[in-house]
N, C-alpha and C positions, 0 to 999 in steps of 0.2 A: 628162518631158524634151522632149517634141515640142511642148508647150504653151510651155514656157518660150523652144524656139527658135525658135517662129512670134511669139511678144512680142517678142524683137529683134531679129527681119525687120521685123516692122510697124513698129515705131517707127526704126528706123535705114534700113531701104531696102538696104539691105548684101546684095549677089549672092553672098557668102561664107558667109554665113548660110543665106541661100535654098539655096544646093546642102549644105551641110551637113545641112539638114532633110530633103533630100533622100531624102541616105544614110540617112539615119534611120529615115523611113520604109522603107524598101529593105530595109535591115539592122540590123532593131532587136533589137540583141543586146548581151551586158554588153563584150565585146572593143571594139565602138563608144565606147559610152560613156564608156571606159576612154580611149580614145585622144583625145578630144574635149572631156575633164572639163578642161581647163588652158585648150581655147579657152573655154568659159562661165561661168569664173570671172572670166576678162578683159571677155568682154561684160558682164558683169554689175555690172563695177561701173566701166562705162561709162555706165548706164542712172541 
């Protein structure tokens, strides 16, 4: 998960992304992920 959201920092530049990794890092736990799975389906099929 941390991988995939350092790939749409790099390539997009997006400070939304950056702090999202953030939390990630911080609080890498399944309630995160949980709350977040709707933002990375949308970055993802940005990319």
């Amino acid at each position: 998960m941390l991988d995939f959201t350092w790939k749409v920092f790099s390539q997009t530049g997006n400070i939304e992304t950056y702090l999202l990794l953030k939390e990630l890092e911080t609080n890498d736990d399944e309630q995160n992920v949980k709350e977040h799975k709707e933002y990375f389906a949308e970055m993802d099929s940005q990319l």
